[in-house]
Each structure stands twice: as C-alpha cells, then as structure tokens.
C-alpha positions as CSV (number, residue, x, y, z in Angstrom):
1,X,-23.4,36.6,5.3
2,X,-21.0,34.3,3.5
3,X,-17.8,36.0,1.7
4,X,-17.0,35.0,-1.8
5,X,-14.0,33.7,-0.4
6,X,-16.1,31.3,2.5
7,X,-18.3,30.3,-0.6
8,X,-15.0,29.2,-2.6
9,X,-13.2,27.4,0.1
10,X,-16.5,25.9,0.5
11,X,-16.0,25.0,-3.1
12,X,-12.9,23.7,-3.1
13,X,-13.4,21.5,0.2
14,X,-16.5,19.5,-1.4
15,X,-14.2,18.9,-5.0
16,X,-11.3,17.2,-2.4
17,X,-13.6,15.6,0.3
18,X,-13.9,12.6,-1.9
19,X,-10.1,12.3,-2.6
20,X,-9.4,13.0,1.1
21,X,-12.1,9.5,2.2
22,X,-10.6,7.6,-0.6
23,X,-7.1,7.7,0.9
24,X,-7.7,7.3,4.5
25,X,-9.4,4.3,2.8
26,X,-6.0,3.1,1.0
27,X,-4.6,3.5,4.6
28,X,-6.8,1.3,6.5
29,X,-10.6,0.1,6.6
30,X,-12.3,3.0,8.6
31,X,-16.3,3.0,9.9
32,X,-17.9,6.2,9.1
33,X,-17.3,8.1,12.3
34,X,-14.0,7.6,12.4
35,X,-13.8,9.2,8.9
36,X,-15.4,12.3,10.1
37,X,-13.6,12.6,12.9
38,X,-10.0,11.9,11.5
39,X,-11.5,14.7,8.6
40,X,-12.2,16.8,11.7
41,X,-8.6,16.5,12.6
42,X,-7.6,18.6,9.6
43,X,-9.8,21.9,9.3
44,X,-9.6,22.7,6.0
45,X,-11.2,19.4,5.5
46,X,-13.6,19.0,8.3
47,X,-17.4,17.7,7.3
48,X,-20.6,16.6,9.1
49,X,-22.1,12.5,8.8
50,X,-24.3,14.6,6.9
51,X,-21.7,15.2,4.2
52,X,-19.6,11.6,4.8
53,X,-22.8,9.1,4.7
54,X,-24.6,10.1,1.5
55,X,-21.1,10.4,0.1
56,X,-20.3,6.6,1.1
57,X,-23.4,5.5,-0.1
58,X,-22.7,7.0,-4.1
59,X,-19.3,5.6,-3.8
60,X,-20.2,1.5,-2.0
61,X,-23.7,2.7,-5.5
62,X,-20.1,3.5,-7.7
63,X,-18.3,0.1,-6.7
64,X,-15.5,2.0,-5.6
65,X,-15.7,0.8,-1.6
66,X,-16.8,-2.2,-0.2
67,X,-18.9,-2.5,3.8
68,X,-19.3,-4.8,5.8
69,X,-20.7,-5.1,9.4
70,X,-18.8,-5.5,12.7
71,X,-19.6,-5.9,16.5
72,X,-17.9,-3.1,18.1
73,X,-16.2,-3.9,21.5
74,X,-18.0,-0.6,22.7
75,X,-21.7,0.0,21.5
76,X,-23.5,-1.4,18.7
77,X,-22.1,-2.8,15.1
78,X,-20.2,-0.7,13.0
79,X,-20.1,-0.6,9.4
80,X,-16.5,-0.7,8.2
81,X,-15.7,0.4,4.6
82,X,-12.9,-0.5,2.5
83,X,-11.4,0.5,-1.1
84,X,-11.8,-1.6,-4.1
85,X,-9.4,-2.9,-6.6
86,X,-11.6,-0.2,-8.7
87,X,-11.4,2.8,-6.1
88,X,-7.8,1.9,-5.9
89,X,-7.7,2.8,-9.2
90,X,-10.1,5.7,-9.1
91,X,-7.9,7.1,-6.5
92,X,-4.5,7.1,-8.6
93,X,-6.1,8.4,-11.4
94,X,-7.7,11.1,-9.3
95,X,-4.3,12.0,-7.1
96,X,-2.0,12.3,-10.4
97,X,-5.0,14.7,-12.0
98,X,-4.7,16.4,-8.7
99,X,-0.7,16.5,-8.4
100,X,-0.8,18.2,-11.8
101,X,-3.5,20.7,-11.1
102,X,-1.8,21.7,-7.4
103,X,2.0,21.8,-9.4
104,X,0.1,24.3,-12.3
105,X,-1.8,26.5,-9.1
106,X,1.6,26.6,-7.4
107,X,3.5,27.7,-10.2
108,X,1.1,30.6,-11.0
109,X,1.0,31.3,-7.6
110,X,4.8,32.2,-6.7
111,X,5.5,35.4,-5.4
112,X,2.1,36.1,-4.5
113,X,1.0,36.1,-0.5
C-alpha cells in the first residue's frame, strides 16, 4: 500500500510533468518517445506514453504545441511536436509562478532535513 508520502510525490510529479514537456519543447522539437524517455532520464519525473500522449493531445486541443509528421530513418513516421508562440508564453508565465513558489518552499524549508 501507498504512503502518504508516495501519494504526494505522486502529486507533485503530475502538477510539474506539464512544465517539465513544455521546456524540453523550448529546447528542441521532440517526438513523443523521445519525451518519455528523456523524462525517464530524471526519476523524479519519469512517466509512461500513457501519461505523455493524452497529455500532448490537451495541449496540440490548448494551441500550446504544434505536430507534424516525419519519416523516421529507422521505423515508421514519427510525430514531432513543437511549442507555440502561445506555449512559449504559457511556459514563462508558468516557470516565474513556479520560481516564486520553489523560492517561498525553500525559504520555509531552511534548517529542516
């Protein structure tokens, strides 16, 4: 059975996951695996297709990211997503919302461990 503390992290991972695909998308255009798997690459962060597809979908719904289609040198077409002028947007708003949340949690957290 889940601790309060797995259900929390939980939590806390599904309020950043959309930050987190919104700036690998700043970086670069990504296809969908390669978002899970560069997720995958940070634990705290790691999520399933499952989690990453229907996510994609509300955001391309949103107008935040863009697709498109591409032949992949290895295997069938991949869809490639890309940030909008809007999610650009979106994505400063959210990371200056966030810098001031973290710099608040940070504060009240000093000394403790």
């Amino acid at each position: 059975m889940p601790s309060a503390s797995d259900s929390w992290v939980s939590q806390i991972r599904k309020g950043v996951v959309e930050m987190a695909v919104l700036s690998l998308l700043a970086e670069q255009e990504r296809y969908g695996s390669e978002i899970v798997e560069t997720l995958k690459s940070h634990p705290e962060l790691s999520i399933t297709g499952g989690t990453v597809y229907p996510l994609m979908a509300r955001l391309k719904k949103s107008g935040v990211i863009d697709s498109s289609w591409r032949e992949s040198p290895v295997g069938p077409p991949r869809k490639y997503y890309r940030l909008t002028e809007t999610g650009r947007a979106q994505l400063s708003e959210m990371a200056s919302a966030w810098r001031g949340v973290s710099k608040t949690i940070d504060g009240l957290l000093k000394g403790i461990d």
